[in-house]
C-alpha positions in Angstrom: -12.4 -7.5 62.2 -13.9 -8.3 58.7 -17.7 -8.8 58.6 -18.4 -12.9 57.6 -20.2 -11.1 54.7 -16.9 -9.0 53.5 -15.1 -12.2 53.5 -17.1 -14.2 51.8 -17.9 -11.5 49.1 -13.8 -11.3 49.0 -13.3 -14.6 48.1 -16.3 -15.1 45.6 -14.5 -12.2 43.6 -11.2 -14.0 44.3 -13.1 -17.0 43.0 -14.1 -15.1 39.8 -11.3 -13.4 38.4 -9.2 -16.9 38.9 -11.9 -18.4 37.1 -11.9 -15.7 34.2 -7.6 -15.7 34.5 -7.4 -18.0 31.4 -9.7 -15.9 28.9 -8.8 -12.8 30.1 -5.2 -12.7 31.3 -3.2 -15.4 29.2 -1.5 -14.0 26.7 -1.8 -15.4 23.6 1.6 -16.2 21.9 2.7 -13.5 19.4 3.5 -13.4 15.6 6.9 -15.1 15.0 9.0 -14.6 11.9 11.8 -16.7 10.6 14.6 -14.6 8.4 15.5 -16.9 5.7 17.8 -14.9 3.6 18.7 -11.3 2.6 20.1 -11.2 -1.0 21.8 -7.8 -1.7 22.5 -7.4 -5.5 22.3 -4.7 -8.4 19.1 -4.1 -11.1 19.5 -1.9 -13.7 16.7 0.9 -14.2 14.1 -1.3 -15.9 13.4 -0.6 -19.4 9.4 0.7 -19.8 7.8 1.2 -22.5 4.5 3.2 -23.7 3.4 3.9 -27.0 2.2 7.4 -26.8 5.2 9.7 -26.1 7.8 10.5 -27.0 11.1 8.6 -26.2 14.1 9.7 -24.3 17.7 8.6 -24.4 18.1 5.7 -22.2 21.1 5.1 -20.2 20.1 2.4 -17.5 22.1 2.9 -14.1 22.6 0.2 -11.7 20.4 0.5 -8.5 21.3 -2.0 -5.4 18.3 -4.1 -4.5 17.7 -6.0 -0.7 15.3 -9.2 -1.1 14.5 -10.1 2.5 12.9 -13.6 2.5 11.3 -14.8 5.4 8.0 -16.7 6.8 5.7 -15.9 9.5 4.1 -17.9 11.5 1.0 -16.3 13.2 -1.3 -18.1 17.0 -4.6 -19.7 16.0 -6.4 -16.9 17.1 -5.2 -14.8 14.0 -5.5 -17.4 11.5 -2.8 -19.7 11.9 -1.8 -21.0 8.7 -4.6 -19.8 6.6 -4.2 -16.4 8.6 -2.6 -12.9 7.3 -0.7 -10.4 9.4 -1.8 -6.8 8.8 1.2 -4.8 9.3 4.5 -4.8 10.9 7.5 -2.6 10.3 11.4 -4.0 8.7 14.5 -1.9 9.7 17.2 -2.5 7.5 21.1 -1.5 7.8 23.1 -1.8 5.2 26.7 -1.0 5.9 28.7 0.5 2.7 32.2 0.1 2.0 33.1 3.8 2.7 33.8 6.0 5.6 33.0 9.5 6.1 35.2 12.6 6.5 35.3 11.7 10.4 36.3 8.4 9.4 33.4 6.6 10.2 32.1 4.1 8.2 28.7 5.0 6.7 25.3 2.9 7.0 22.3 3.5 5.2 19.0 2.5 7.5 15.5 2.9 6.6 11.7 1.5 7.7 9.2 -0.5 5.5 5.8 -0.5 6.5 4.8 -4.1 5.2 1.1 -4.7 5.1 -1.0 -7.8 4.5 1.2 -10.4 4.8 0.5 -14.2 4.5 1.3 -17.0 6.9 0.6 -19.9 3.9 3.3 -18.8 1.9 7.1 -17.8 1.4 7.4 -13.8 1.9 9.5 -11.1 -0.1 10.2 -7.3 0.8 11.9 -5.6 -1.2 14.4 -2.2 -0.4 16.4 -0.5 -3.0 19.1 2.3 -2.8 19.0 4.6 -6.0 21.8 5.3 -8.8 21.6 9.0 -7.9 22.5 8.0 -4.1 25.1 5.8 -4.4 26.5 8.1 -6.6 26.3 10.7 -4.3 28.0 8.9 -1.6 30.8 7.3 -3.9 31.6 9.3 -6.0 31.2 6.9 -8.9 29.1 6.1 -12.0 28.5 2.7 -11.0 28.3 1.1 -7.5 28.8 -3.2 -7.0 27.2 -4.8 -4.7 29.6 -7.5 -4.2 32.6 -4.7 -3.7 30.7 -1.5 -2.0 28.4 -3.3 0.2 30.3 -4.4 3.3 27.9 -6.1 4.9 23.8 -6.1 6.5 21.4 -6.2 8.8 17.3 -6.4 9.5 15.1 -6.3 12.4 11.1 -7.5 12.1 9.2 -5.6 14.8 5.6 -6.5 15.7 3.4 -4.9 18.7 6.6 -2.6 19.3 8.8 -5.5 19.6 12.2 -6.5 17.9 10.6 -10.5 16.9 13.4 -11.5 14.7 16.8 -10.4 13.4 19.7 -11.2 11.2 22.9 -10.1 10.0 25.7 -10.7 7.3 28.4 -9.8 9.9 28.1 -12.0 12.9 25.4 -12.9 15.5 25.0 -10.0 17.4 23.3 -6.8 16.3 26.1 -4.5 15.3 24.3 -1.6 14.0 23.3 -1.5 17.7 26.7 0.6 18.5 25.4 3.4 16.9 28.0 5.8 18.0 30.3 3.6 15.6 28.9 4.6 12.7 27.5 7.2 10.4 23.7 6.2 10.4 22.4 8.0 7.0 19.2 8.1 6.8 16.0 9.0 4.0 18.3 7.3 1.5 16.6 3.5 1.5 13.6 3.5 -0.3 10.6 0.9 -0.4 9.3 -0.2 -4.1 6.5 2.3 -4.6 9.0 5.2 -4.2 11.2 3.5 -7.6 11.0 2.2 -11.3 10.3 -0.8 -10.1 7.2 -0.4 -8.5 4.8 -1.9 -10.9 7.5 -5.3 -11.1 7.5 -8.9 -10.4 3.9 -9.2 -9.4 2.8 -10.4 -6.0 6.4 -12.0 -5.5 7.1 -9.3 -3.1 4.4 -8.3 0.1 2.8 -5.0 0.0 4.2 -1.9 1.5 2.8 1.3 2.9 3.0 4.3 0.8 5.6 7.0 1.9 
């Protein structure tokens, strides 16, 4: 049998680590986002201009651009409202109007690192799909959002977790099937790696540097 001291020793630990449960053990509710939109449309290559070189021939090409717009919302213990989230990842899938010589139908997917992002304020990222790709994968000059961009999707993932996600092509996460489709990837790129990267201020959050 158990010594009086063993059990009383057992149940003043018992004792503590009930008492410590709530500081220690509760988990404290997790970053939430809210999708609000995805807008998929074309920019042409921006038009820069320097006054010490010399200029080229300018023939702008269309580019497709992906404006995710979302808000986060982040526990009291980061900051709540006034709080900033310091980095999460967006997967995007962006299913193109085209299949591939096994006659699957081809989806671009790519990462962005976003960094720094606010909880007081409506959020941007920005993804963009170059001239020389699209061209590459249709064949054409010129590439319409509207008419070679079947459809989207996006995952937010925070701590290793899938937090929020949304698509263009019904509720469940299609891009999921993945033996459907002809996933291509390195071809999405974030807006450091583009013309556009010194654009449109701090409308869009930062990303991290590929």
């Amino acid at each position: 049998m158990k010594s009086i001291s063993l059990i009383l020793a057992s149940l003043f630990l018992a004792n503590v680590l009930q008492a410590q449960a709530p500081a220690t053990g509760e988990k404290l509710p997790g970053v939430k986002v809210k999708i609000k939109g995805v807008e998929v449309i074309e920019q042409q290559t921006p038009m820069l201009e320097a006054s010490n070189i010399q200029m080229k021939r300018w023939t702008p090409k269309n580019w497709v651009e992906l404006d995710v717009e979302f808000d986060i919302k982040l526990p009291e213990a980061a900051g709540g409202r006034k709080g900033t989230y310091s980095g999460m990842q967006l997967v995007l899938y962006v299913a193109l109007n085209h299949m591939n010589k096994d006659n699957k139908r081809e989806v671009i997917t790519g990462t962005l690192d976003l960094l720094d992002i606010p909880a007081d304020e409506p959020c941007h990222a920005l993804a963009y799909i170059s001239p020389a790709s699209l061209k590459s994968i249709f064949q054409k000059d010129f590439v319409t959002a509207s008419s070679d961009i079947q459809g989207w999707g996006v995952e937010f993932v925070a701590e290793g977790k899938v937090i929020a996600a949304k698509s263009s092509l019904g509720n469940k996460p299609w891009w999921e099937n993945k033996d459907a489709f002809a996933m291509l990837q390195g071809v999405l790129l974030n807006k450091l790696q583009t013309p556009f990267a010194n654009l449109f201020g701090d409308y869009d959050v930062p990303v991290k540097a590929k």
